[in-house]
VMD Tcl script that draws the C-alpha trace (Angstrom):
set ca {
  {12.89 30.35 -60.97}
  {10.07 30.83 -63.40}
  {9.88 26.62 -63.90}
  {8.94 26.08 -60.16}
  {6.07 24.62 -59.60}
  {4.92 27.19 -57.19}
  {5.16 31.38 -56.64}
  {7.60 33.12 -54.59}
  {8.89 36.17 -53.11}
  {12.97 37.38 -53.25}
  {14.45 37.22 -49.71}
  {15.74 40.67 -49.34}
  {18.67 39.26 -47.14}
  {19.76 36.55 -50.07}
  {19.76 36.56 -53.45}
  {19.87 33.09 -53.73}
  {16.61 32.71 -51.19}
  {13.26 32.63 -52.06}
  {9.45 33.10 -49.66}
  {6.63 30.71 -50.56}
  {4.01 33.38 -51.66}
  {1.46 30.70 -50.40}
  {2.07 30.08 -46.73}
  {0.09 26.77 -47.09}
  {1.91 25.04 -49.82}
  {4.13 22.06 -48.90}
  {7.29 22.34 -52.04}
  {8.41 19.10 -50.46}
  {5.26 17.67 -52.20}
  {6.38 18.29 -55.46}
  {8.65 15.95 -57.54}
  {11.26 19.18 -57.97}
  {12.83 18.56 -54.78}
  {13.55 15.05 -54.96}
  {15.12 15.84 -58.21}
  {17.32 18.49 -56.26}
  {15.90 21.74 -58.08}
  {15.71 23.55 -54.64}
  {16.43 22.68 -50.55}
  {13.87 24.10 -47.68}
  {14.63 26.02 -44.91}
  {13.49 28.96 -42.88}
  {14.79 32.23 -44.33}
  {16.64 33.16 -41.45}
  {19.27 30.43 -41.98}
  {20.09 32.38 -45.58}
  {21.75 35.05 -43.58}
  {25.08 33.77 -42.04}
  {25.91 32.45 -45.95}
  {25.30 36.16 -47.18}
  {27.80 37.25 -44.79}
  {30.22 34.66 -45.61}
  {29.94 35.10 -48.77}
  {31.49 32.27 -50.46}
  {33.27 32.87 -53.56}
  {34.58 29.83 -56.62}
  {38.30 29.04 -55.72}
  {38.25 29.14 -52.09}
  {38.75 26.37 -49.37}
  {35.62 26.87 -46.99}
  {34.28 24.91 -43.98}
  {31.25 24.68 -42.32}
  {31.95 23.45 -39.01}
  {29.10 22.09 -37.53}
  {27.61 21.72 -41.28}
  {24.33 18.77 -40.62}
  {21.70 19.04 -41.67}
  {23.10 20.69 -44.73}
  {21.46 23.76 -45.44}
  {24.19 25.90 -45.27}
  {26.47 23.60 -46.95}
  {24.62 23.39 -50.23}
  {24.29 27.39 -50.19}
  {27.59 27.34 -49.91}
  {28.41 24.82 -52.96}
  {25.78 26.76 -55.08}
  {28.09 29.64 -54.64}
  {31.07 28.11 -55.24}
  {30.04 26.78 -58.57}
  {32.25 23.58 -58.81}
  {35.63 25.73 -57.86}
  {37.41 25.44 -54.75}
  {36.55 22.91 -51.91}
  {33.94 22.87 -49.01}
  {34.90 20.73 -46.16}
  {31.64 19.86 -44.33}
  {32.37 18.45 -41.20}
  {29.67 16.82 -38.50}
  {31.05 16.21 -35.13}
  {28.03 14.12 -34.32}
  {28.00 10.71 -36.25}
  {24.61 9.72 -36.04}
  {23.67 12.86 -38.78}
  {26.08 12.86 -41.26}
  {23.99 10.72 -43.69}
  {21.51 13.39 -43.99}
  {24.35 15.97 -44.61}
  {26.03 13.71 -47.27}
  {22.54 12.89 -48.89}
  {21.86 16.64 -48.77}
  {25.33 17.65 -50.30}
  {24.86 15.13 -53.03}
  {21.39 16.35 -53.98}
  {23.58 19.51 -55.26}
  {25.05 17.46 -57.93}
  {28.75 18.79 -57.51}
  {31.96 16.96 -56.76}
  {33.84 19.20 -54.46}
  {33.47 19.12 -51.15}
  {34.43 16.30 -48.47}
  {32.79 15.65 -45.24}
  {34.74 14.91 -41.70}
  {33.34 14.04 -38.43}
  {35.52 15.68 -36.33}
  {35.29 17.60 -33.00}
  {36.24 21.23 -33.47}
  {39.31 20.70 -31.75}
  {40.29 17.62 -33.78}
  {39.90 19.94 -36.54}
  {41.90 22.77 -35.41}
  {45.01 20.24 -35.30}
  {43.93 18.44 -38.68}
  {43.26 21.30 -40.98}
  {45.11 24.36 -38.77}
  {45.51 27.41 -41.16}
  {43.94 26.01 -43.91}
  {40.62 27.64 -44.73}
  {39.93 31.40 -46.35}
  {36.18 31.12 -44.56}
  {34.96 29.18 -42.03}
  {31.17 28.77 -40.82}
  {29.78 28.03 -37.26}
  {26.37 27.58 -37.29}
  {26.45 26.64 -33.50}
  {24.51 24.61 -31.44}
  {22.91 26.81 -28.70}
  {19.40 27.14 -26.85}
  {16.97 27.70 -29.74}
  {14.65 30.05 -28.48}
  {13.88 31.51 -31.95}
  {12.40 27.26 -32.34}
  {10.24 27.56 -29.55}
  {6.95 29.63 -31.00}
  {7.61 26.77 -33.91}
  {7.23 24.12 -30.85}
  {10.99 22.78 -31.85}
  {12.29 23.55 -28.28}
  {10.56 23.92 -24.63}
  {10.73 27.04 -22.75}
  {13.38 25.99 -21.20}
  {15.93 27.97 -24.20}
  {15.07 30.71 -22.02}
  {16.44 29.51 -18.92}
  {19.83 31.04 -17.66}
  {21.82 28.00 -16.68}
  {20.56 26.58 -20.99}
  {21.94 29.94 -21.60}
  {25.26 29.85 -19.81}
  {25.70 25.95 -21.15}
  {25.64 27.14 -24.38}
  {27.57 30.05 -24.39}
  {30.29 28.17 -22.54}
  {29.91 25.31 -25.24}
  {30.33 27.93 -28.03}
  {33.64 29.36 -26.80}
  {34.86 26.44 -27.16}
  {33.64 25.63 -30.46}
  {34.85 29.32 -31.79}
  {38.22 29.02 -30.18}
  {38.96 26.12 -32.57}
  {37.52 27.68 -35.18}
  {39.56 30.39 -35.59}
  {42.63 28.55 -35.78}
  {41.55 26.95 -38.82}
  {41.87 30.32 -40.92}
  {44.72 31.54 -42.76}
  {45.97 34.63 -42.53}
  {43.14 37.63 -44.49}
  {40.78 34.72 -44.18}
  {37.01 35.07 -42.30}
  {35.13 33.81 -39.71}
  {31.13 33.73 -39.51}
  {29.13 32.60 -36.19}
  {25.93 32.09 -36.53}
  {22.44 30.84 -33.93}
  {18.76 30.18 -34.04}
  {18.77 31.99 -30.65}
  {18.12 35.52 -29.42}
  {20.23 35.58 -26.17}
  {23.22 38.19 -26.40}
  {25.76 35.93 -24.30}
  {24.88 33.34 -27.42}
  {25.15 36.14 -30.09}
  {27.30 39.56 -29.73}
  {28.73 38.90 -26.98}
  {30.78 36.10 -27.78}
  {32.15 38.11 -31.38}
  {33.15 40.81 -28.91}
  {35.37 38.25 -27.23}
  {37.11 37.32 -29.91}
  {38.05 40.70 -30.78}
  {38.81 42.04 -27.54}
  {40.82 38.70 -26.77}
  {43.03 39.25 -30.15}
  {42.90 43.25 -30.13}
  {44.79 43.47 -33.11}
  {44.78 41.79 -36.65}
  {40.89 40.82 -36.02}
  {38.27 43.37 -36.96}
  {34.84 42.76 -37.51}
  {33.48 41.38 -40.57}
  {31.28 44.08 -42.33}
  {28.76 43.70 -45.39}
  {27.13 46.67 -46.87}
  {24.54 44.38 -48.79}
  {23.03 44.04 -44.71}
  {22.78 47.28 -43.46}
  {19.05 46.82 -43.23}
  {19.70 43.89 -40.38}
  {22.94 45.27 -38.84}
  {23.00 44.99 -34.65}
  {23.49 48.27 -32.73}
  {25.12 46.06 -29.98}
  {28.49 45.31 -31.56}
  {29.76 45.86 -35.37}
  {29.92 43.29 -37.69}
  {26.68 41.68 -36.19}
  {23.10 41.05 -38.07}
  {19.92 40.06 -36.64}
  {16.23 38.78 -38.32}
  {13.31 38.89 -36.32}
  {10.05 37.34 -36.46}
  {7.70 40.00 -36.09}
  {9.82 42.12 -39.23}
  {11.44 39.59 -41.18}
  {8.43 36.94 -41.95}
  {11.04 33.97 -40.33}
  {11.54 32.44 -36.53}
  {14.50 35.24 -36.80}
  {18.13 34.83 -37.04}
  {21.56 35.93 -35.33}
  {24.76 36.49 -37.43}
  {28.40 37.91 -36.80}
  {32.19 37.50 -38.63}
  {35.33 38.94 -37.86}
  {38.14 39.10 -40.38}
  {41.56 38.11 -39.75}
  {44.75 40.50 -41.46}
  {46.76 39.32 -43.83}
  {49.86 39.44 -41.29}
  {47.98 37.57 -38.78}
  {49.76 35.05 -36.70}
  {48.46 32.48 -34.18}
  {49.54 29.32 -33.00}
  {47.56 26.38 -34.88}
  {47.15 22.36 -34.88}
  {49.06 20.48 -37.82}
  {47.80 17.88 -39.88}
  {50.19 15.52 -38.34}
  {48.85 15.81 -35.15}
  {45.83 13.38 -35.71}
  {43.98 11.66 -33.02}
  {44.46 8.20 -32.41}
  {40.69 7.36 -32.10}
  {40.50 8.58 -35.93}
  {42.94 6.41 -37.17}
  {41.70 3.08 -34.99}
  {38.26 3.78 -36.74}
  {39.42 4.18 -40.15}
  {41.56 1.22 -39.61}
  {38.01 -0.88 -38.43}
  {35.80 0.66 -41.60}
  {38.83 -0.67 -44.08}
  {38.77 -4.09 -42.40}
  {34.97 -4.01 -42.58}
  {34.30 -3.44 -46.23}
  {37.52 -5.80 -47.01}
  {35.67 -8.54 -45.03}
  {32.80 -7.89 -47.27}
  {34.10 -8.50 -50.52}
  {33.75 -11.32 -52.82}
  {37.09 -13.04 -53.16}
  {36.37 -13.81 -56.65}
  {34.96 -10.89 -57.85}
  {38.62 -9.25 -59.78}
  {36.85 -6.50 -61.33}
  {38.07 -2.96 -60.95}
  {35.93 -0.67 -59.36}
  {36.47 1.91 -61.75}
  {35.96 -0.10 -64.65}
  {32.80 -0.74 -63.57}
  {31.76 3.19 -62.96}
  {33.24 3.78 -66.75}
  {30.71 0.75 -67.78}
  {28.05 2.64 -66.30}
  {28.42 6.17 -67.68}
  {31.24 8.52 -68.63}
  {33.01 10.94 -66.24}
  {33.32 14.34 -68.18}
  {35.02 16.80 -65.38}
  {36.57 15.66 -62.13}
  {38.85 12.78 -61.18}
  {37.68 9.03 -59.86}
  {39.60 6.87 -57.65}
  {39.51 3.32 -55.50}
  {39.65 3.49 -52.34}
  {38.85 0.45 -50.13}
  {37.05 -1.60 -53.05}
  {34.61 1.56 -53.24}
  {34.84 4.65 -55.50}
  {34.93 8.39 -54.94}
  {35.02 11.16 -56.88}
  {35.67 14.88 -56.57}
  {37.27 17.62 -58.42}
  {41.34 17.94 -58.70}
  {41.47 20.82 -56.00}
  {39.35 17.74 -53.67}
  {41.96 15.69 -54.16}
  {44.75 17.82 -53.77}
  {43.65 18.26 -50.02}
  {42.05 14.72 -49.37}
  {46.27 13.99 -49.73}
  {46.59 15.76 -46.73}
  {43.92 14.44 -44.84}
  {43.19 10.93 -45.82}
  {42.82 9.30 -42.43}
  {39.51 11.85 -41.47}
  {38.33 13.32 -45.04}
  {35.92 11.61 -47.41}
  {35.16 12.62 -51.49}
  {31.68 12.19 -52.67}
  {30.97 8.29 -52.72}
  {29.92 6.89 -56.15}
  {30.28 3.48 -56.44}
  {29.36 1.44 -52.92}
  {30.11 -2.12 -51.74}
  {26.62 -3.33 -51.20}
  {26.94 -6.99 -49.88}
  {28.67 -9.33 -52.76}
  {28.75 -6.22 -55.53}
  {28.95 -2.87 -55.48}
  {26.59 -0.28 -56.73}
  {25.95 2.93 -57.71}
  {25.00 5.48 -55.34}
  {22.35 8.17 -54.83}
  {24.69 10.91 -55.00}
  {26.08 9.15 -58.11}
  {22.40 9.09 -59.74}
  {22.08 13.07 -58.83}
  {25.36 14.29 -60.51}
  {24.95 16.82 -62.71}
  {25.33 16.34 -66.31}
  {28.46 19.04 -66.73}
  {30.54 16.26 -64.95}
  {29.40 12.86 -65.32}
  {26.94 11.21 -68.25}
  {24.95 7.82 -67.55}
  {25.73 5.26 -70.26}
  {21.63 4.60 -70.10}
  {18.38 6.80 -68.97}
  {14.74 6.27 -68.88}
  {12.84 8.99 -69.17}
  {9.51 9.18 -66.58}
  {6.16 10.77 -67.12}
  {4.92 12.54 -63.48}
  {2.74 9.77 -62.33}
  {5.57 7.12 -63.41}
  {8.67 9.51 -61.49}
  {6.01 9.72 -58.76}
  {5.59 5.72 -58.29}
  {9.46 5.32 -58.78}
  {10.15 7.75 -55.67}
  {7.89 5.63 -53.70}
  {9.99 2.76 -54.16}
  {8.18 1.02 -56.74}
  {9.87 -0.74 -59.91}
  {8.79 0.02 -63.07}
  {7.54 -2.18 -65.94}
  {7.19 -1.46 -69.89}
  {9.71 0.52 -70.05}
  {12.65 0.51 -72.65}
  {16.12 1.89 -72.17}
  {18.27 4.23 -74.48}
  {21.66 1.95 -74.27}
  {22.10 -2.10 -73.46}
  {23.13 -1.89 -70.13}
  {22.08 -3.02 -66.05}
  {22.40 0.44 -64.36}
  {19.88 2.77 -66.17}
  {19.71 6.56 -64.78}
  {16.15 7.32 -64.09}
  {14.94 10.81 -65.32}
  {11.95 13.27 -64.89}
  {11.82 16.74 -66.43}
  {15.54 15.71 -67.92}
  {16.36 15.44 -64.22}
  {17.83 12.86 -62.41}
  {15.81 11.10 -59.42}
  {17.84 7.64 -58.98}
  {18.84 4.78 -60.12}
  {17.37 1.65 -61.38}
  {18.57 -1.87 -62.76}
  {17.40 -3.03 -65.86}
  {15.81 -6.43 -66.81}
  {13.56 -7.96 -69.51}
  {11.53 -4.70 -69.80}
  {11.13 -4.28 -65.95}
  {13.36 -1.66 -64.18}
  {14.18 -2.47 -60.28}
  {14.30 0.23 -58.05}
  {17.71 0.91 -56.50}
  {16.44 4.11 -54.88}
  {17.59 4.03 -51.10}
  {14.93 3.49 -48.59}
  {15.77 6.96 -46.92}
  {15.66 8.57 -50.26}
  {11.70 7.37 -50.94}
  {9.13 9.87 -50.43}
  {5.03 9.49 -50.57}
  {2.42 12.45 -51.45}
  {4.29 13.62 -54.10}
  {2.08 15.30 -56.44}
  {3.02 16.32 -60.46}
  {3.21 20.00 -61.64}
}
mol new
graphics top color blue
foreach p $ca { graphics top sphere $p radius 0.5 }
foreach p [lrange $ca 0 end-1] q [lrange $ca 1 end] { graphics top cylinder $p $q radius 0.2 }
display resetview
């Protein structure tokens, strides 16, 4: 902590989570967080990960994972052992959650865009945690003008506490037996919150208890055990609802199987694969791979084709993509881009533990800061002869660029590009 660029305060709720001291500062303005030194979010969202409290070696998801927060507090956590399956029901936002998971630099998770009940029958028994941050009516958003007043409405209330039900019924079939569930809202209402843990447990009786932590007694709810609660006016965030119950190790239910897939799944797959085949260049016979190993070395983890592009992920990834090929996707590091493929951003952001760029040019602030802007760079000599060069600040990585004749083309992606960055 003592080499960011700014002061902070412990969360007392997270160990991992950290209070600007300075209330005005913007960290997204400094060149850190491109490089992936930190993510931003409001305290309050540190306390359903507490409770969960992921551990290396296990098989977690987060169910309704985008925009990522959560995810990558998870992966921290995990330290590069056992697998997080991040999965985004709605399409339209997993980019952000895959850009956000690759900031992380570690290979093992895989995302899935899957309705909760798609993956109750997919993944059915599977997971020793599972997170629901759920969608619901906001009202700790509205003094930050994120949501109208009408959160506080009782038929927004009812919608979403019918809508999380649902979403909590499937999610409890996709724990093993002993494993954990944690629910989690931005909202206040107890129909959203308590209520619906004391649902679960009154609907099971026995084999589900509630999920305690001693490490929150501070925030614990007097409404129902196995409950936490932040709020504004004595937690310095918009506030925060969390809850977990804990299934027995003898605990039986009736679950989805993998081979129960939906059709719509497989009819999309089907359509991507034809898509990137129709992209490729007839004559281009090079292997995929061969072309990551020309770019750098892979040190920890396992790389493989799939579809002309390349992905990448630790053995226990793998072991479970096997499973789930039709719906699950590794970490993408090599992309079809047109008539070649490319290197991606998540590629670029790996951490050094696992994969090593053949070449790397090292940036001054005020160059890094013109590269994340999306300008190339001239003047510039690399450390090995070869096109992709790994850009680095601070012995960081912030992207990619191609090499040429002493000029280095940015390859950063356009949503990756940030302006008023400013150096330490």
């Amino acid at each position: 902590m003592s080499s960011l660029p700014f002061e902070t305060i412990p969360v007392p709720w997270n160990d991992r989570g950290f209070f600007l001291a300075d209330t005005e500062c913007r960290p997204g303005a400094y060149l850190e967080y491109p490089a992936g030194c930190y993510y931003i979010q409001d305290a309050g969202s540190l306390l359903p990960v507490k409770l969960l409290n992921p551990q290396p070696g296990e098989v977690i998801c987060d169910l309704c994972a985008a925009p990522g927060g959560k995810s990558t507090a998870i992966l921290e956590r995990m330290n590069g052992q056992g697998v997080l399956v991040a999965n985004e029901p709605i399409r339209s936002r997993t980019n952000v959650l895959k850009y956000m998971l690759g900031r992380t630099g570690l290979p093992n998770y895989l995302t899935t865009e899957l309705d909760p009940d798609q993956m109750a029958q997919e993944f059915g028994g599977e997971f020793d945690a599972v997170l629901v941050d759920a969608p619901c009516s906001g009202q700790m958003m509205v003094s930050r003008e994120k949501r109208d007043s009408n959160a506080w409405s009782s038929r927004q209330i009812e919608h979403s506490a019918a809508r999380q039900q649902r979403i909590l019924d499937a999610a409890i079939k996709l724990l093993r037996p002993g494993g954990r569930l944690v629910y989690s809202t931005c909202t206040f209402a107890l129909e959203e919150n308590e209520m619906q843990l004391s649902r679960l447990l009154s609907h099971f009786e026995s084999g589900v208890t509630p999920l305690c932590s001693d490490d929150l007694k501070s925030w614990v709810s007097p409404v129902q055990a196995g409950c936490y609660r932040l709020w504004p006016h004595r937690d310095s965030c918009a506030g925060g609802f969390a809850g977990g119950i804990l299934l027995s190790s003898e605990f039986e239910q009736e679950i989805g199987h993998g081979n129960h897939r939906r059709e719509g799944t497989k009819k999309f797959q089907a359509a991507r694969n034809q898509s990137r085949h129709s992209r490729l260049n007839k004559k281009d016979t090079v292997d995929p791979v061969e072309e990551l190993e020309s770019i750098g070395d892979v040190i920890d983890g396992q790389v493989r084709c799939i579809n002309e592009e390349v992905y990448y992920g630790t053995k226990e990834v793998w072991d479970l993509y096997e499973s789930h090929r039709t719906v699950a996707q590794p970490p993408l590091v090599m992309v079809q881009a047109a008539r070649r493929r490319e290197p991606s951003h998540t590629l670029a952001l790996s951490r050094k533990s696992w994969f090593q760029s053949s070449a790397s040019i090292s940036l001054d602030s005020a160059q890094a800061i013109s590269f994340l802007t999306g300008e190339s760079l001239r003047g510039l000599e690399q450390s090995a002869t070869t096109e992709w060069t790994r850009i680095m600040w601070n012995g960081m990585p912030i992207g990619w660029g191609r090499y040429s004749q002493g000029q280095v083309k940015n390859h950063l992606p356009t949503w990756a590009r940030t302006t008023g960055l400013k150096p330490k």
